[in-house]
DSSP file (Angstrom, degrees, kcal/mol; ACC not computed):
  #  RESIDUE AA STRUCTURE BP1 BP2  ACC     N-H-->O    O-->H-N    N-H-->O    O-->H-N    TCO  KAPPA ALPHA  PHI   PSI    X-CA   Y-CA   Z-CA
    1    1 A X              0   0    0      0, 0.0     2,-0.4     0, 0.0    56,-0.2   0.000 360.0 360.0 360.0 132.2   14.3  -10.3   -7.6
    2    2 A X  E     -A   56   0A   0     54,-3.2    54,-2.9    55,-0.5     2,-0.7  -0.854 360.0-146.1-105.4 136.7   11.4   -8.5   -6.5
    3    3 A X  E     -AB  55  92A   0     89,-0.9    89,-3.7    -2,-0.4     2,-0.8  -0.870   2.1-152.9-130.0 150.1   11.5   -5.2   -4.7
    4    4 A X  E     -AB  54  91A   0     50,-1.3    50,-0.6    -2,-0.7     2,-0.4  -0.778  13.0-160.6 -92.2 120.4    9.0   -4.1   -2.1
    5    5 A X  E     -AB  53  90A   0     85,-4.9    85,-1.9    -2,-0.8     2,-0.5  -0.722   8.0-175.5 -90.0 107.0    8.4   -0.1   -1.8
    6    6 A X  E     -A   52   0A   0     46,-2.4    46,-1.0    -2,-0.4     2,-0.1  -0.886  17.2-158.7 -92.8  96.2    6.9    1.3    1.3
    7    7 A X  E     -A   51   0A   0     -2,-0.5     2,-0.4    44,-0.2    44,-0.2  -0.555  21.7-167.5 -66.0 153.2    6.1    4.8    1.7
    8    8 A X  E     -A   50   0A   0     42,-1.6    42,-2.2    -2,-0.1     2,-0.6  -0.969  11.6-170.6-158.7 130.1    5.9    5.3    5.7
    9    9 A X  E     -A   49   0A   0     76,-0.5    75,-0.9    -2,-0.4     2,-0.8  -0.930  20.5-147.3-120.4 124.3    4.5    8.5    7.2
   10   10 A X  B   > -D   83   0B   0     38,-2.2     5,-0.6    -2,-0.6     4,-0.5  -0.702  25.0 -91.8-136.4 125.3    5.2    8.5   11.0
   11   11 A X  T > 5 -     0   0    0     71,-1.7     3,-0.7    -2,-0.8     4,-0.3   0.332  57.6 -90.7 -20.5 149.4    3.1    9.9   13.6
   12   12 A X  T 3 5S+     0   0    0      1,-0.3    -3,-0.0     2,-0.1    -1,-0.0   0.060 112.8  19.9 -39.0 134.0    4.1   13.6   14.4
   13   13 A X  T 3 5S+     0   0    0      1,-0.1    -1,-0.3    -3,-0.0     4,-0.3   0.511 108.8  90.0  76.1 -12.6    7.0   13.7   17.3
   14   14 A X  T X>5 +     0   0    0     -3,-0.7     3,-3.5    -4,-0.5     4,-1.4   0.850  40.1  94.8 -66.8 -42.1    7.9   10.0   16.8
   15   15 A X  H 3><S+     0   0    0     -5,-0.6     4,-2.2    -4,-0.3     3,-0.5   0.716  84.3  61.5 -35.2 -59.5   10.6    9.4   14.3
   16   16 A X  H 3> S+     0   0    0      1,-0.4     4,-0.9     2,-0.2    -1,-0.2   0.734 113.5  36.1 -47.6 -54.0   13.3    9.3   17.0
   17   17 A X  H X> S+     0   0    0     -3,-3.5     4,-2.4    -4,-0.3     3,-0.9   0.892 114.0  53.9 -80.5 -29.4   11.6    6.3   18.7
   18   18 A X  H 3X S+     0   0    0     -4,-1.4     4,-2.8    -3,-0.5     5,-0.4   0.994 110.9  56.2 -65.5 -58.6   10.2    4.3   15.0
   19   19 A X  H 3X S+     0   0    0     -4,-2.2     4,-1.8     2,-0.2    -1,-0.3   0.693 106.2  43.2 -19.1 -58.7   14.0    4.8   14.6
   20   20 A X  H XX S+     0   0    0     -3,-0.9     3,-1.6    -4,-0.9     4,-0.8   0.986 121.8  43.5 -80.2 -90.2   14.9    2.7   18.1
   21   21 A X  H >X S+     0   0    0     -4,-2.4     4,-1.3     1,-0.3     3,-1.1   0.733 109.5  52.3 -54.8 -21.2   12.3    0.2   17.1
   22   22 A X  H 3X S+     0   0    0     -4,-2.8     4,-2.6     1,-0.2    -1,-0.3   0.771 106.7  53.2 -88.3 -17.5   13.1   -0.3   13.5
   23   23 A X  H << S+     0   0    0     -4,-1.8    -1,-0.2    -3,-1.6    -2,-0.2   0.532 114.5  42.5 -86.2  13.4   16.5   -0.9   14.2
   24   24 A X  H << S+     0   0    0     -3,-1.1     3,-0.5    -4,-0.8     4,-0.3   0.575 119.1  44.8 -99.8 -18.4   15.4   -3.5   16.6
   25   25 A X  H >X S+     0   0    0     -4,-1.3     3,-3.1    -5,-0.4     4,-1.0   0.841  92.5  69.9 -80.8 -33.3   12.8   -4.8   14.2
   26   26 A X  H 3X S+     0   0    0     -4,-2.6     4,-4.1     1,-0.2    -1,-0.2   0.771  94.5  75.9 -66.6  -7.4   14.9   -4.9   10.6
   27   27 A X  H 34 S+     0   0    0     -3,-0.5    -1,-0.2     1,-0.2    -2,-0.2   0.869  99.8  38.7 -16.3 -61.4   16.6   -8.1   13.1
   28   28 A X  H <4 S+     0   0    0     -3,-3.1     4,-0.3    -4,-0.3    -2,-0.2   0.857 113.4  53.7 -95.0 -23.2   13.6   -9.9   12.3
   29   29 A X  H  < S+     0   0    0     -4,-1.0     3,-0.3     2,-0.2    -1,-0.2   0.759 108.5  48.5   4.6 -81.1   13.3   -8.8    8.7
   30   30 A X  S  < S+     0   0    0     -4,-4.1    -1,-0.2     1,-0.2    -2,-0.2   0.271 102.2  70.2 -76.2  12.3   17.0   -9.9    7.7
   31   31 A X  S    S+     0   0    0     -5,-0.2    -1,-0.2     2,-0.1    -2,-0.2   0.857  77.5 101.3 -91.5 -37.1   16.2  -13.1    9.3
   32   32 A X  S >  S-     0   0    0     -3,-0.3     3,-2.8    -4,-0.3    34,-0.1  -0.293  78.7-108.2 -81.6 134.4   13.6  -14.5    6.7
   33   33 A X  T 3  S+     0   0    0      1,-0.2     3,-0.1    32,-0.1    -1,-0.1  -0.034 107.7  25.5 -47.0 171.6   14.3  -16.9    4.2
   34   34 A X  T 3  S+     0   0    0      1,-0.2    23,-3.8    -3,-0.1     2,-0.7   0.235  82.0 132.9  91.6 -36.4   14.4  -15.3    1.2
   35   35 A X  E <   -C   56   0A   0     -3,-2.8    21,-0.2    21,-0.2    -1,-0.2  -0.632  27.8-177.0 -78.3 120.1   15.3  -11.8    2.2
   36   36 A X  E     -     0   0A   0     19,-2.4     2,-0.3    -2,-0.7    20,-0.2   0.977  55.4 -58.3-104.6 -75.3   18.1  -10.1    0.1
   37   37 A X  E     -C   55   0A   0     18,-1.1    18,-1.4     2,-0.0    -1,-0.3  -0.831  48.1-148.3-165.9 166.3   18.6   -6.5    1.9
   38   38 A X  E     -C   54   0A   0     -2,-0.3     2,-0.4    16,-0.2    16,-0.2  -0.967   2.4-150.6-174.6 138.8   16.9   -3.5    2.8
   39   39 A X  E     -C   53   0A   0     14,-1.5    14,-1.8    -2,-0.2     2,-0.3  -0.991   7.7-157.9-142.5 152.2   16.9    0.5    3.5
   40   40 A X  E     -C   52   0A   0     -2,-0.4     2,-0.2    12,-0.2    12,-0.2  -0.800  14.6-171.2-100.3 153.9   15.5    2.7    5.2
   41   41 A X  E     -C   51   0A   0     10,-0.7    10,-1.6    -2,-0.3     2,-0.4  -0.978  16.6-139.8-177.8 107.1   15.7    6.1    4.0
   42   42 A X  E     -C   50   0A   0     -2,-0.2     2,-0.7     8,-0.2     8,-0.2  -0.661  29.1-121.2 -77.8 138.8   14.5    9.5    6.1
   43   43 A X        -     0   0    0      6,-1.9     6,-0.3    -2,-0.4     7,-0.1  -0.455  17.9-158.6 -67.8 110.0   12.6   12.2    3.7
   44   44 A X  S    S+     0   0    0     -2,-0.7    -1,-0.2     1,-0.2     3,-0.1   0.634  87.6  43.0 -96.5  14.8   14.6   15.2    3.9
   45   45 A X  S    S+     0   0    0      1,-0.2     2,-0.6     4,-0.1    -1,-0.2   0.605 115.1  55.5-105.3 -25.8   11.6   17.7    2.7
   46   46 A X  S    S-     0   0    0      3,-0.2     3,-0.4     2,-0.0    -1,-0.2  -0.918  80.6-142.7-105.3 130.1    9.1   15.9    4.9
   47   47 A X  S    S+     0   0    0     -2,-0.6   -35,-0.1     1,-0.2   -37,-0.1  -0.643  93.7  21.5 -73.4 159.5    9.8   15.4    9.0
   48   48 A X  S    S+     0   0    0     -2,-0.2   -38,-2.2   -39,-0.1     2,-0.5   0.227  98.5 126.6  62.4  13.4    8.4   11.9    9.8
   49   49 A X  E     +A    9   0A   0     -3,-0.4    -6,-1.9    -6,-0.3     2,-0.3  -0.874  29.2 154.1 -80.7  84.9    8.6   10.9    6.6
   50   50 A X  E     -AC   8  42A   0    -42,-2.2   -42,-1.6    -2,-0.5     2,-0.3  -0.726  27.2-148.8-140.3 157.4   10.4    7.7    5.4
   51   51 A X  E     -AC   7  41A   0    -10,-1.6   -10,-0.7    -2,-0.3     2,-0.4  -0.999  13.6-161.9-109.1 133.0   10.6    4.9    2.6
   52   52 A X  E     -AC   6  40A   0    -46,-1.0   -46,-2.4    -2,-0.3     2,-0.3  -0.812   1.5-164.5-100.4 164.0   11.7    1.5    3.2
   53   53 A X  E     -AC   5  39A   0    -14,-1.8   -14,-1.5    -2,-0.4     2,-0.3  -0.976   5.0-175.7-129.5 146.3   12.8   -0.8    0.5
   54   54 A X  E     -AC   4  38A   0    -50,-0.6   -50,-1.3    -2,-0.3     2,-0.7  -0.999  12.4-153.5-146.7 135.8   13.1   -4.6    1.0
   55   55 A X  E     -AC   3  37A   0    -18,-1.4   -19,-2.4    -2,-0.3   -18,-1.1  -0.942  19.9-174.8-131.3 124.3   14.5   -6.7   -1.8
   56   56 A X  E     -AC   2  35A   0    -54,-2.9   -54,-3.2    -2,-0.7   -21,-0.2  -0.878  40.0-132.1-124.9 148.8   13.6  -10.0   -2.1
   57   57 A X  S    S+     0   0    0    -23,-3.8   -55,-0.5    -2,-0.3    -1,-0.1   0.833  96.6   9.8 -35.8 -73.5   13.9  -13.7   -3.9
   58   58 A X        -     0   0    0    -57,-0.2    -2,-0.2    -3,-0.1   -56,-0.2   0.011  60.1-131.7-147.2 166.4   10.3  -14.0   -4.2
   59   59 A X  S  > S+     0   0    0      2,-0.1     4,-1.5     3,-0.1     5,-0.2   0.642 119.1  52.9 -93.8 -46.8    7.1  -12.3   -3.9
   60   60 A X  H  >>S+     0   0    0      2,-0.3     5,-2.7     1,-0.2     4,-2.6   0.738  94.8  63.2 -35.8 -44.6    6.2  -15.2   -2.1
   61   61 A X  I  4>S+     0   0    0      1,-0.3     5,-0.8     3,-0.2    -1,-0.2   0.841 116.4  39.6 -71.7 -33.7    9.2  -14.9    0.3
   62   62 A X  I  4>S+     0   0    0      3,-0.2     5,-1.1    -3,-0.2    -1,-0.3   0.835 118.2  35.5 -77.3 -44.2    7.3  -11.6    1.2
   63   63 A X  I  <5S+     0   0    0     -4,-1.5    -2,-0.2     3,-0.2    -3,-0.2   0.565 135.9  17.8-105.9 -13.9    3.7  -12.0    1.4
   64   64 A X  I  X5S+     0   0    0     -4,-2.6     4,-0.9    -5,-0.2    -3,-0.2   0.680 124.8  44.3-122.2 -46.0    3.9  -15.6    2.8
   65   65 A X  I  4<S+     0   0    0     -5,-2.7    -3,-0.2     2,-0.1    -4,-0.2   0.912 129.1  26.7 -66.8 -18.3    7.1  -16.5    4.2
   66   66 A X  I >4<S+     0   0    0     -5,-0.8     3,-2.3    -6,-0.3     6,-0.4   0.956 127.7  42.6 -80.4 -70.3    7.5  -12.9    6.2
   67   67 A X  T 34<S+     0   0    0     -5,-1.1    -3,-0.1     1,-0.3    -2,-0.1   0.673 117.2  38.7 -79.4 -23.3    4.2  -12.1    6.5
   68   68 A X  T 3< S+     0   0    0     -4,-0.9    -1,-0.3     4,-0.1    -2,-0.1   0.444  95.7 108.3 -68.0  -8.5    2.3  -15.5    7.7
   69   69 A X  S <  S-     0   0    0     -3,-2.3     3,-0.4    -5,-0.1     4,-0.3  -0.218  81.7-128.0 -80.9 165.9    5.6  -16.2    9.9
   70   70 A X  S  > S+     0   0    0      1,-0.2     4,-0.9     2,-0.1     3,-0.4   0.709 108.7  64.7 -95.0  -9.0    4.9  -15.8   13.5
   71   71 A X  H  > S+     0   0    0      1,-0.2     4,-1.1     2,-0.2    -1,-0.2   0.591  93.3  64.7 -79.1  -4.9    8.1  -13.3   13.7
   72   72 A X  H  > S+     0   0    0     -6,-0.4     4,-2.4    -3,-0.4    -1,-0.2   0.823  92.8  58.8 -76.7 -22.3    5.9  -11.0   11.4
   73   73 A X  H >> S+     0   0    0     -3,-0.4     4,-4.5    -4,-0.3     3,-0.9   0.992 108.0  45.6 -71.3 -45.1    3.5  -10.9   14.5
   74   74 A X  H 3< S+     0   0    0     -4,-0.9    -1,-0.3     1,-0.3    -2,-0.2   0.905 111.5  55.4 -56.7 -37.3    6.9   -9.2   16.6
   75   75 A X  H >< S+     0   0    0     -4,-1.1     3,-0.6     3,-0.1    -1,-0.3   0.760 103.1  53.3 -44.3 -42.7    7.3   -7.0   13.5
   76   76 A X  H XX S+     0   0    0     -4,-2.4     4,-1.9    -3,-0.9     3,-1.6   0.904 109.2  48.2 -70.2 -66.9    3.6   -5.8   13.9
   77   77 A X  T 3< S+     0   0    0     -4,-4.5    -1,-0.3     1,-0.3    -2,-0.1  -0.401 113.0  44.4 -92.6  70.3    4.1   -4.6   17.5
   78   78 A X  T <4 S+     0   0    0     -2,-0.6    -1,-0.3    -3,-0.6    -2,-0.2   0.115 127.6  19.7-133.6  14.6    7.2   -2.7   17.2
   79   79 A X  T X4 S+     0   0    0     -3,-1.6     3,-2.2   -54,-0.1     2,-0.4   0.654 100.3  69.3-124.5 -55.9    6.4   -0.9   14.2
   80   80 A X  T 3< S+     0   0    0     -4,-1.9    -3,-0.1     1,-0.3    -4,-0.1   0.111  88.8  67.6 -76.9  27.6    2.8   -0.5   13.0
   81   81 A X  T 3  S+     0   0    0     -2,-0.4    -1,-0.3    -5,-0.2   -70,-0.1   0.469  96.3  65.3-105.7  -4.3    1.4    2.2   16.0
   82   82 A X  S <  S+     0   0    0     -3,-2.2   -71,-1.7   -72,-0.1    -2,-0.2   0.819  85.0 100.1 -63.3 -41.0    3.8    4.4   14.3
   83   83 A X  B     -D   10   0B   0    -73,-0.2     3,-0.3    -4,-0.1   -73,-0.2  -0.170  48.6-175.1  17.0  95.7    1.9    4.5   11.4
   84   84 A X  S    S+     0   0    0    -75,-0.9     2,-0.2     1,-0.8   -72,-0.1  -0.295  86.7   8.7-171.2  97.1   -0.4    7.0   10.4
   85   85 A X  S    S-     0   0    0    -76,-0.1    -1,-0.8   -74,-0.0   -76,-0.5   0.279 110.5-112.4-115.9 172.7   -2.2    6.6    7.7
   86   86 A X        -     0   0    0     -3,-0.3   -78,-0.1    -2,-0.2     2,-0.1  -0.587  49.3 -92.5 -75.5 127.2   -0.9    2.7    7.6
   87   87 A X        -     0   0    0     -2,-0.5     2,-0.7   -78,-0.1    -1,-0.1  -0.230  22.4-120.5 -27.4 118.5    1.1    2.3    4.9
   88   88 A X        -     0   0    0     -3,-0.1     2,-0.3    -2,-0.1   -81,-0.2  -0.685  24.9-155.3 -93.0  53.9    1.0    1.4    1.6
   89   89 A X        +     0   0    0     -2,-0.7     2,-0.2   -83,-0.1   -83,-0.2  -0.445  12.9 174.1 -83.3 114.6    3.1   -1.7   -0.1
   90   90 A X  E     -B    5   0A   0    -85,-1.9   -85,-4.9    -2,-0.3     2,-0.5  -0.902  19.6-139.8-123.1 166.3    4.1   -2.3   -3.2
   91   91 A X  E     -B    4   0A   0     -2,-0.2   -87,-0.2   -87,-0.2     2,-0.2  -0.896  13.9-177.8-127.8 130.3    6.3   -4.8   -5.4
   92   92 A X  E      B    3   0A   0    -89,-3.7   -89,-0.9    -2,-0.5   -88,-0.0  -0.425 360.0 360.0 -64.2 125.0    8.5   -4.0   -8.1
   93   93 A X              0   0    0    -91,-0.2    -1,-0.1    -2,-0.2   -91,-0.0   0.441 360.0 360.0-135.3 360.0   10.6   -6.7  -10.3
């Protein structure tokens, strides 16, 4: 199993809405073959601050079936204007 670790810093004043959209977005997420489960996690010393974890079969399952998939593109625009500086992903096994 691999997991992938995101730190996620989100623009000033936002969280409330990346909230709203990631719980429409982790939808498309839990959808992909491959995908074993995921959390989101607020920083409670930093406002806007968050980590996801995504645990997955494959590395593969991650960097080609998610992210080459065309639902990654629906992923893109509800998440990544939040973003700032864009985020940083890595994977663990």
């Amino acid at each position: 199993m691999i997991l992938e670790v995101a730190i996620l810093h989100i623009k000033k004043g936002l969280s409330k809405d990346f909230e709203i959209s990631f719980n429409e977005a982790q939808k498309i997420i839990a959808s992909k073959n491959g995908y074993v489960s995921h959390q989101l996690k607020k920083c409670v010393e930093q406002e806007d601050k968050y980590i996801l974890l995504v645990n997955w079969n494959t590395i593969e399952d991650h960097e080609v079936g998610f992210r080459k998939s065309p639902e990654y593109q629906d992923w893109k625009a509800l998440l990544h204007h939040y973003y700032e500086p864009f985020p940083i992903v890595e994977h663990y096994k």
